[in-house]
DRENKOL-988096 format. One record per residue: residue number from 1; chain; x, y, z of N, C-alpha, C in turn; residue in three letters. Coordinates in steps of 0.001 Angstrom, whole numbers. Layout:
N
{r NUM "A" {X Y Z} {X Y Z} {X Y Z} "ALA"} ...
END
This chain:
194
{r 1 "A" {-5225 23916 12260} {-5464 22500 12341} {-6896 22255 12781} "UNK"} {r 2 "A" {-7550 21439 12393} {-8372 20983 12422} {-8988 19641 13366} "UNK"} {r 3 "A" {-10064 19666 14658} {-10332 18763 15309} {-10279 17391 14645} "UNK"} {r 4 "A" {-9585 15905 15064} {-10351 14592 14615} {-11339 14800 15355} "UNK"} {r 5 "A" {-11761 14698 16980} {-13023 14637 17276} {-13253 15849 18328} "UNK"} {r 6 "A" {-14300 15784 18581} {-14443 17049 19930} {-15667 16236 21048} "UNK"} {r 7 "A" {-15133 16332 22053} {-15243 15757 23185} {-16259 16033 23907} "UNK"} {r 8 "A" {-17383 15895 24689} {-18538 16393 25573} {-18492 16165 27101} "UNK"} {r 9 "A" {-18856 17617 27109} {-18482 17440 29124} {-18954 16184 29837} "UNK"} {r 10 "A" {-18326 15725 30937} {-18498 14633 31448} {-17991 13224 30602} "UNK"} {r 11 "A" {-17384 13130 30039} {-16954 12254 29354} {-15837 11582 30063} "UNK"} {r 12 "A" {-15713 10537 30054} {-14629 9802 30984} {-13175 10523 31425} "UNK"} {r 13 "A" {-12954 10570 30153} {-11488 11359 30215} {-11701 12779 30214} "UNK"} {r 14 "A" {-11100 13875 30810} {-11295 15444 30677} {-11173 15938 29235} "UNK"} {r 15 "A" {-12426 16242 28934} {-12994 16532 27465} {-11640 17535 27593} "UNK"} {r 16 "A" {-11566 18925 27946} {-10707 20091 27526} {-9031 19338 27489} "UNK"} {r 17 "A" {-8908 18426 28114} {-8066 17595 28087} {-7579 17263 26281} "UNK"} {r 18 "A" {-8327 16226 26430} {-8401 15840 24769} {-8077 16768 23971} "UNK"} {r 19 "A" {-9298 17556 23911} {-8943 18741 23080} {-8292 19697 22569} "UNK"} {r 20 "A" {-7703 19512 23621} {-6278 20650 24014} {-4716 20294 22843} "UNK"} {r 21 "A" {-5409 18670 23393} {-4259 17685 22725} {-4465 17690 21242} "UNK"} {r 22 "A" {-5646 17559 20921} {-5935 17690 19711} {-5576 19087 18770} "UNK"} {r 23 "A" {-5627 20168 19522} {-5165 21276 18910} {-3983 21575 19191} "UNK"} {r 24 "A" {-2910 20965 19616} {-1951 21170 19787} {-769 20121 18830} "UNK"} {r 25 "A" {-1276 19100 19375} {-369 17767 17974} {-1045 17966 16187} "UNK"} {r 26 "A" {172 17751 15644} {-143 17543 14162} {-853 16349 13730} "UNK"} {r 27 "A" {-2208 16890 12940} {-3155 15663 12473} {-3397 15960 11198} "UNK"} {r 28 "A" {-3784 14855 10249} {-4420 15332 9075} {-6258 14934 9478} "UNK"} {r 29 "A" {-6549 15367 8235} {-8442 14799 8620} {-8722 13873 7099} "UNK"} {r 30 "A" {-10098 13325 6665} {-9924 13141 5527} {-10690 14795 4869} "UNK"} {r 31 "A" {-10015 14411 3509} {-10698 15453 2800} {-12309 15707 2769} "UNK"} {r 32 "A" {-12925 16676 2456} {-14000 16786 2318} {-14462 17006 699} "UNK"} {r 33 "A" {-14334 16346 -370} {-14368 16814 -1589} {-15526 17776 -2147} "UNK"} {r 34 "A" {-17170 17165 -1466} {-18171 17881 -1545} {-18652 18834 -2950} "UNK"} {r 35 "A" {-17327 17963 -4144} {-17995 18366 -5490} {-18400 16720 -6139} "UNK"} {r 36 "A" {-17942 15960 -5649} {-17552 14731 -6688} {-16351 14605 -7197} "UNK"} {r 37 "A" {-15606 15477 -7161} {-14253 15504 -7700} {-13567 14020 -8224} "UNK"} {r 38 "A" {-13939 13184 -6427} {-12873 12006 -6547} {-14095 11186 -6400} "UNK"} {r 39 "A" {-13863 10114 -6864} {-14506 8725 -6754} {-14373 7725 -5190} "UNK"} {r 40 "A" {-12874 8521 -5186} {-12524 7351 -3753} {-11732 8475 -2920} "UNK"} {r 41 "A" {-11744 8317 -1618} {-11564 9116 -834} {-10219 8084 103} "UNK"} {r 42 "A" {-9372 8724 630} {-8557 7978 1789} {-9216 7554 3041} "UNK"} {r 43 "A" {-9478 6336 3547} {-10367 6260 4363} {-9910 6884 5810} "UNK"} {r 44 "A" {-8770 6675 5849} {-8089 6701 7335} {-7529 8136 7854} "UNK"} {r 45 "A" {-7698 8515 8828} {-7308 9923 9353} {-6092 9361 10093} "UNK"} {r 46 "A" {-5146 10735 10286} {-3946 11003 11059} {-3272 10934 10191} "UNK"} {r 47 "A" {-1658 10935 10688} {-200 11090 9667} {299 11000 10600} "UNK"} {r 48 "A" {2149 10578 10092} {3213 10247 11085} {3956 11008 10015} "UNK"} {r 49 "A" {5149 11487 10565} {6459 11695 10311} {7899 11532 10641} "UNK"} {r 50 "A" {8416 11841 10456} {9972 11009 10540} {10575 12362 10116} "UNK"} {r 51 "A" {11776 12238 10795} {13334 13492 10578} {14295 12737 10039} "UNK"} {r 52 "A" {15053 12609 9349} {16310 11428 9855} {17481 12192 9395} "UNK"} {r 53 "A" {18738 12147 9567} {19421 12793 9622} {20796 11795 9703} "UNK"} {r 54 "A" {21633 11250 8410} {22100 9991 8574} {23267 10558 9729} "UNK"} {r 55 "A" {23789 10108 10390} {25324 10050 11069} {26309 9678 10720} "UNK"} {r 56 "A" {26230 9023 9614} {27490 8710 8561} {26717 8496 7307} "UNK"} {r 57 "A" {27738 8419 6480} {27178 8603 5071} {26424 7451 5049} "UNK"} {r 58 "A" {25674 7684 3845} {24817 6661 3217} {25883 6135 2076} "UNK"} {r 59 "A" {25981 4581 2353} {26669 4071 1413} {26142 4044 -7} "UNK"} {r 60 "A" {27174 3908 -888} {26325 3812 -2585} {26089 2451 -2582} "UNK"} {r 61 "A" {24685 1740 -2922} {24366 771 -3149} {24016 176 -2167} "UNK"} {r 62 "A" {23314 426 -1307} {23141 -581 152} {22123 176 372} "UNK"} {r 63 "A" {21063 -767 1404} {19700 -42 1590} {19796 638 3113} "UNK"} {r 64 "A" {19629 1240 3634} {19724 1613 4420} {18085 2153 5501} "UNK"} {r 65 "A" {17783 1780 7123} {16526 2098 7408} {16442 3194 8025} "UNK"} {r 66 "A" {15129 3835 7690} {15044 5594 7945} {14484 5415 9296} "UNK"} {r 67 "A" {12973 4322 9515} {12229 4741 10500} {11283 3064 10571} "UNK"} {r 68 "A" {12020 2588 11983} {11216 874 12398} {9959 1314 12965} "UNK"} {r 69 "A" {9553 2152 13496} {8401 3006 14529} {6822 2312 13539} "UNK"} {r 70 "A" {6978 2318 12474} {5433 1868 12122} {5438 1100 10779} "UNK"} {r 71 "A" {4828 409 9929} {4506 -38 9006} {4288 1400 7817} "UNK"} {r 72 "A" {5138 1262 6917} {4766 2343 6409} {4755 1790 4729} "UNK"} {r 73 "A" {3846 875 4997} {3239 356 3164} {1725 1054 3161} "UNK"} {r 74 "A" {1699 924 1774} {679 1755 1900} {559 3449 1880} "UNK"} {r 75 "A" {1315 3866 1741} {926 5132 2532} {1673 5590 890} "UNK"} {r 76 "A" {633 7242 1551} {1627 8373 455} {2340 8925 1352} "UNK"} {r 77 "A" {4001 9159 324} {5005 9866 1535} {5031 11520 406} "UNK"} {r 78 "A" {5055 12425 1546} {5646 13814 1115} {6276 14291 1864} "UNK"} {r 79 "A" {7314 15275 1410} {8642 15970 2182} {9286 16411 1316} "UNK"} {r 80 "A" {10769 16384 2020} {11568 16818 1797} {13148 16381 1554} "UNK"} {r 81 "A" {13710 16145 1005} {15031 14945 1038} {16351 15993 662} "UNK"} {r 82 "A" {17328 16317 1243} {18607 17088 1026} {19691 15971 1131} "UNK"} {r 83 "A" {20724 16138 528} {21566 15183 221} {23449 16185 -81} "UNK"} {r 84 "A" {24496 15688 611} {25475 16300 853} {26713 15257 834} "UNK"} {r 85 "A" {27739 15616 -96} {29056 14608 266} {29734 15008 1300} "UNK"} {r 86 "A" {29407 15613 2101} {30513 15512 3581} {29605 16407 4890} "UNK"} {r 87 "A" {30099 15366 5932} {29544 15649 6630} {29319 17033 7805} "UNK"} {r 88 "A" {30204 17884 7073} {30498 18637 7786} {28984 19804 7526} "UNK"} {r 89 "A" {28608 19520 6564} {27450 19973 6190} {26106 19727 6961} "UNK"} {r 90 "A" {25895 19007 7891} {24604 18294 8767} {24380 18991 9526} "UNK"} {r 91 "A" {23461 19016 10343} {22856 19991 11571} {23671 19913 12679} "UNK"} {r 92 "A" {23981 20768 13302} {25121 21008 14255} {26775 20147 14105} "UNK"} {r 93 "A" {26552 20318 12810} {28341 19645 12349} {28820 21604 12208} "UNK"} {r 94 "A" {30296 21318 11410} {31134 22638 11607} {30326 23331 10528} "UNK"} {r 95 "A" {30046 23003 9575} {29734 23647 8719} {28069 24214 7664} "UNK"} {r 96 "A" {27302 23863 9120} {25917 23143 8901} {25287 24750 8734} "UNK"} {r 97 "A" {26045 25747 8560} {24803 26927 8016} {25534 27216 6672} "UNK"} {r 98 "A" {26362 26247 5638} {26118 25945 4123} {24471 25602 3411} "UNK"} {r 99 "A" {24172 24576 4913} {22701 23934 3813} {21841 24965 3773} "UNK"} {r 100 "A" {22367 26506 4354} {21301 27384 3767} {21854 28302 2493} "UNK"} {r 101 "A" {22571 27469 1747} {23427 28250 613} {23213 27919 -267} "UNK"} {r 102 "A" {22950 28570 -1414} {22696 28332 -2924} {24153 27612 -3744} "UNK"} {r 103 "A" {25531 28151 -2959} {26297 27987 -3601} {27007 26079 -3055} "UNK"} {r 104 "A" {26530 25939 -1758} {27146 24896 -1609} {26694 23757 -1869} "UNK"} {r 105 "A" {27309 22639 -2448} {26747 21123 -2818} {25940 20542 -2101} "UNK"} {r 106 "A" {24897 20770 -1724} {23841 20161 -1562} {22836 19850 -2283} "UNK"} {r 107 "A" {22066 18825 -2438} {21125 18690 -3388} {20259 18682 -2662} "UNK"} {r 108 "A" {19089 19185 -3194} {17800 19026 -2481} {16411 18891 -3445} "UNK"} {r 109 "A" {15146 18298 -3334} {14273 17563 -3725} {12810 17595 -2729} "UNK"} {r 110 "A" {12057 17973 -3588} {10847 17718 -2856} {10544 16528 -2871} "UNK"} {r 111 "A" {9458 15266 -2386} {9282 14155 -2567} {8031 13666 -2222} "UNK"} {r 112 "A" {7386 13326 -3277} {6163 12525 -3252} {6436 11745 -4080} "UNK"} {r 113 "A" {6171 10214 -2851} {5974 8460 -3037} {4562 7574 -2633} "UNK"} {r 114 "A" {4385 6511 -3396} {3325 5674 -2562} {4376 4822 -2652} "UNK"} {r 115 "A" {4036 3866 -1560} {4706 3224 -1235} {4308 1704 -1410} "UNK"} {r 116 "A" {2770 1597 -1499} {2541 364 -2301} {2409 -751 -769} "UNK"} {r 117 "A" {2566 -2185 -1554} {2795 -3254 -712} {4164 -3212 -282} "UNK"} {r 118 "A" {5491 -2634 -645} {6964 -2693 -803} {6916 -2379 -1458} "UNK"} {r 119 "A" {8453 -2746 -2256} {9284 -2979 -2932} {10840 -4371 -2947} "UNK"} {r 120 "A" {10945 -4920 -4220} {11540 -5544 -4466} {12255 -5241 -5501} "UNK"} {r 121 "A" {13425 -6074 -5571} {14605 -5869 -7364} {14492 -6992 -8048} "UNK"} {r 122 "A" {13306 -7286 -8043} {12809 -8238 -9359} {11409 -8910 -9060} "UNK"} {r 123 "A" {10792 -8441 -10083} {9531 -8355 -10284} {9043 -9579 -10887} "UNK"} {r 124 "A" {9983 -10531 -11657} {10108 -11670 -12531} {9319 -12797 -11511} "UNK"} {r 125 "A" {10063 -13139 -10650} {9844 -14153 -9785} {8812 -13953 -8709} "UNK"} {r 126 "A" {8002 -14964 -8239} {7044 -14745 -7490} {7580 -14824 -5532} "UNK"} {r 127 "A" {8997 -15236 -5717} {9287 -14893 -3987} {10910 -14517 -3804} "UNK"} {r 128 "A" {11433 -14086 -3471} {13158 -13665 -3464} {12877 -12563 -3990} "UNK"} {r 129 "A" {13966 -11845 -4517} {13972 -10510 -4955} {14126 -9767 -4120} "UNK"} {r 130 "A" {14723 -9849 -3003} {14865 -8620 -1546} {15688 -7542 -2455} "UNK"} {r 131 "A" {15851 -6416 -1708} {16624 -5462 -2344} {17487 -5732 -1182} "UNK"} {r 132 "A" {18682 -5701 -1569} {20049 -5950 -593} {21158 -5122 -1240} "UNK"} {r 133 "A" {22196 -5455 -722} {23541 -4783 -1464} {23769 -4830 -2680} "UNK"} {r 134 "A" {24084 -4376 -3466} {24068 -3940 -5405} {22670 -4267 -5674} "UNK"} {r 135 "A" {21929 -4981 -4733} {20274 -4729 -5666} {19341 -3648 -5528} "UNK"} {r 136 "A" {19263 -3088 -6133} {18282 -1613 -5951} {17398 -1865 -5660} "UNK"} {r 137 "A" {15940 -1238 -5762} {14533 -1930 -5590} {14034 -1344 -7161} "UNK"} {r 138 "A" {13324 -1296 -7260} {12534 -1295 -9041} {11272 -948 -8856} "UNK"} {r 139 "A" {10621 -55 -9285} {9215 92 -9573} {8674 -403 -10810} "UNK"} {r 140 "A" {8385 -1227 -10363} {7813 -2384 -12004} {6768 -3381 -11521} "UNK"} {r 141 "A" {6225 -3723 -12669} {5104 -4827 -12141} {5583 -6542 -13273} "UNK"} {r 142 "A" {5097 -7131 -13118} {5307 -8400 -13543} {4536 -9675 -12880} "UNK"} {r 143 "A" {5114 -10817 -12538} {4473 -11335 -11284} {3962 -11203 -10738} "UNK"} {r 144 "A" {4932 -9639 -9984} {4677 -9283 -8744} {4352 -7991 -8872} "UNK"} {r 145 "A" {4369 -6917 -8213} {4900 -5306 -8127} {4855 -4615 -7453} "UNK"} {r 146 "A" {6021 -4633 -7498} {7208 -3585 -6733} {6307 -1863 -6791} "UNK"} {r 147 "A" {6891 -1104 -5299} {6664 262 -4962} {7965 948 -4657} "UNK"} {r 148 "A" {8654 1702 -5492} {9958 2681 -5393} {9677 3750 -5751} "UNK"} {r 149 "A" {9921 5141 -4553} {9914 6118 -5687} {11448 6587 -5169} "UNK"} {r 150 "A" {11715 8369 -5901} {12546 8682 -5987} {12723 9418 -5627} "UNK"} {r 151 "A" {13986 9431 -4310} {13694 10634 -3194} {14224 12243 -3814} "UNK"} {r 152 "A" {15467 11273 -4352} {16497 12335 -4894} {16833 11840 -6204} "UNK"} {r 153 "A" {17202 12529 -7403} {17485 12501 -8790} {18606 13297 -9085} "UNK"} {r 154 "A" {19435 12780 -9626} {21064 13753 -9314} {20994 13067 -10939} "UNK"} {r 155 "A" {20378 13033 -11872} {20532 12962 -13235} {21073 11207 -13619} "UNK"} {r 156 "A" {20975 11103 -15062} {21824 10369 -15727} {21660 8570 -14733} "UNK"} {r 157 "A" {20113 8656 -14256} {20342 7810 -13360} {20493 7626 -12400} "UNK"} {r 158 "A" {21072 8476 -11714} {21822 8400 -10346} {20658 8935 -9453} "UNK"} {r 159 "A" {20121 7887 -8572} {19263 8446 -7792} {19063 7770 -6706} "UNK"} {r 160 "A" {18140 8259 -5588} {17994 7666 -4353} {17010 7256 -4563} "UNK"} {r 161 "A" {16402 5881 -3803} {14951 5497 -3954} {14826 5259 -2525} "UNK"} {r 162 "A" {13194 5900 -1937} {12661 5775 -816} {11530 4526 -895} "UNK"} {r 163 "A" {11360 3376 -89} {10504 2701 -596} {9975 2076 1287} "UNK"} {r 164 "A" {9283 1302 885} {9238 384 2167} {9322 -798 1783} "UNK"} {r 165 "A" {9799 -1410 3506} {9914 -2957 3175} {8942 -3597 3406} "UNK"} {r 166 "A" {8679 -4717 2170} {7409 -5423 1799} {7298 -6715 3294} "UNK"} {r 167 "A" {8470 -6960 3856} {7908 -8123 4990} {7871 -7461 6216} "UNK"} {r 168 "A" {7980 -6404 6468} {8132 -5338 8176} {7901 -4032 7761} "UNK"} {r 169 "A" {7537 -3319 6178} {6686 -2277 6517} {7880 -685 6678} "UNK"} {r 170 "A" {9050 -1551 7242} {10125 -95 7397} {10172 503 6684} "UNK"} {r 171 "A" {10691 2295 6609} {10580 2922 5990} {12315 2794 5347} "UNK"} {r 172 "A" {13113 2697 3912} {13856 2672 3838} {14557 3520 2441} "UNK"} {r 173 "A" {15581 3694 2518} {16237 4807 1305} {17223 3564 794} "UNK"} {r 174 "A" {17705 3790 -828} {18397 3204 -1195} {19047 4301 -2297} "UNK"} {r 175 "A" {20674 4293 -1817} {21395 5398 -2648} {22072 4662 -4067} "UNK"} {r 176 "A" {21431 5038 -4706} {22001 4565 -6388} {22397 5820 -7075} "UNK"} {r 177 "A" {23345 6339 -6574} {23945 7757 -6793} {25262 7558 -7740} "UNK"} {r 178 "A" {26102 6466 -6696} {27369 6179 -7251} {28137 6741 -6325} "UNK"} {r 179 "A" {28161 7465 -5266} {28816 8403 -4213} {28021 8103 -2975} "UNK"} {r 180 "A" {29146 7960 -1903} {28219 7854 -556} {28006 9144 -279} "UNK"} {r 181 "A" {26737 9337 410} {26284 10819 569} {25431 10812 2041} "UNK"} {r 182 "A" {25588 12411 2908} {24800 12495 3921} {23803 12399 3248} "UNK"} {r 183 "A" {22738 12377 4230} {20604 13183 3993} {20357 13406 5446} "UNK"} {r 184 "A" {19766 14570 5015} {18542 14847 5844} {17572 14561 5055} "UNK"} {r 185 "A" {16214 14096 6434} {14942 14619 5474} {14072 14788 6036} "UNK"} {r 186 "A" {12607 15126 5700} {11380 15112 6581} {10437 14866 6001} "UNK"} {r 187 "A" {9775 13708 6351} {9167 13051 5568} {7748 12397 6240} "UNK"} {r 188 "A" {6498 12491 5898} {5283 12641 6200} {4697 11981 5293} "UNK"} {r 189 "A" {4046 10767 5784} {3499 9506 5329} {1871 9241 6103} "UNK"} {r 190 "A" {1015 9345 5020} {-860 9134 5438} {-960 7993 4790} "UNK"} {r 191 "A" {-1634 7232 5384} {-2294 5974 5040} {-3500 6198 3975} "UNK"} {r 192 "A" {-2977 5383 2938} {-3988 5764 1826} {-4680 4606 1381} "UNK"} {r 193 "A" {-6053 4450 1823} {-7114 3310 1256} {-7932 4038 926} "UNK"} {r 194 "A" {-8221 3222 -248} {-9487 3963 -1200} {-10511 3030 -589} "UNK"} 
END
C-alpha cells in the first residue's frame, strides 16, 4: 500500500502517528498514468467498503439496503457477490463450509458497477419512478438516466441489480431472480470524477 500523504517531524499531530495509520488502513491513491493513456483521471483518493451478509433472505422483487454509512453515487463498485437459497449456507450458519464447494448451489459473480446519479424504473418521466416493490431499477436513459448494474446473472433474465439510491446515495441490491435468496458480498466503491 501506498502513502496518501507523509507527514514531517514536528507537525501538530505525531507525524509516525499518521503514518503508521496510513500504512496500516486500506487506501487507494489516484493512478499515475504517465503515458497519456487516459484523458481524464479520477480526481478523488481513498475507497470504502462494505461486507453484507443478508440475515434472511433477500426477497424476489423488493429492493433491499446493503450500506446507509455514505453516499455511494457516483462511484465505481468492484467485488464480489455470492448468492444461496438457504440459509444454512452463510458464515457461521450449520452449513457454511459448502460456500467453499464447487458442488453446492451457490452462485457466485465478480462485480463491476458505476453507479451513476442512481437509479430509477422509468426513465420516461422526469420525477417518480422510485424503484419499489415489483419495480426493478433499469439502466436506461431517456428523460432521465438511470445507473443499474448487475451484481449477479443467474441467466434468462434473472438477475440481481446493485445500484444506488438517487435521493440518499444508499447502497442497494434488487433481486429479480424469481427466488428469494441469501448474499454475501464485498464490495469496494471509489469515487469517480473525471
Amino acid at each position: 500500500m501506498n502513502r496518501l500523504s507523509t507527514y514531517a517531524i514536528l507537525s501538530e499531530i505525531a507525524s509516525a502517528t499518521l503514518n503508521l495509520l496510513q500504512d496500516l488502513v486500506h487506501g487507494t491513491t489516484e493512478a499515475d498514468t504517465g503515458t497519456g493513456g487516459y484523458t481524464n483521471e479520477w480526481t478523488e483518493i481513498g475507497s470504502h467498503a462494505v461486507h453484507f451478509q443478508s440475515a434472511v433472505a433477500l426477497p424476489d422483487g423488493e429492493p433491499v439496503t446493503l450500506d446507509t454509512s455514505r453516499d455511494w453515487r457516483k462511484n465505481v463498485i468492484t467485488g464480489w457477490f455470492r448468492a444461496t437459497a438457504t440459509g444454512a449456507h452463510r458464515i457461521d450458519a450449520a452449513s457454511d463450509y459448502l460456500l467453499n464447494s464447487l458442488t453446492a448451489s451457490v452462485s457466485n459473480a465478480s462485480v463491476w458497477v458505476y453507479t451513476g446519479s442512481g437509479a430509477y424504473n422509468d426513465v420516461s418521466v422526469g420525477s417518480g419512478g422510485d424503484v419499489a416493490v415489483g419495480d426493478p431499477p433499469v439502466n436506461a436513459t431517456s428523460v432521465r438516466t438511470s445507473y443499474a448494474g448487475v451484481a449477479l446473472d443467474e441467466g434468462s433474465g434473472a438477475v440481481v441489480w446493485l445500484y444506488a439510491d438517487p435521493s440518499n446515495g444508499y447502497l442497494k441490491a434488487y433481486n429479480a431472480t424469481g427466488t428469494a435468496l441469501y448474499c454475501l458480498c464485498g464490495l469496494t466503491g471509489a469515487r469517480a470524477v473525471a
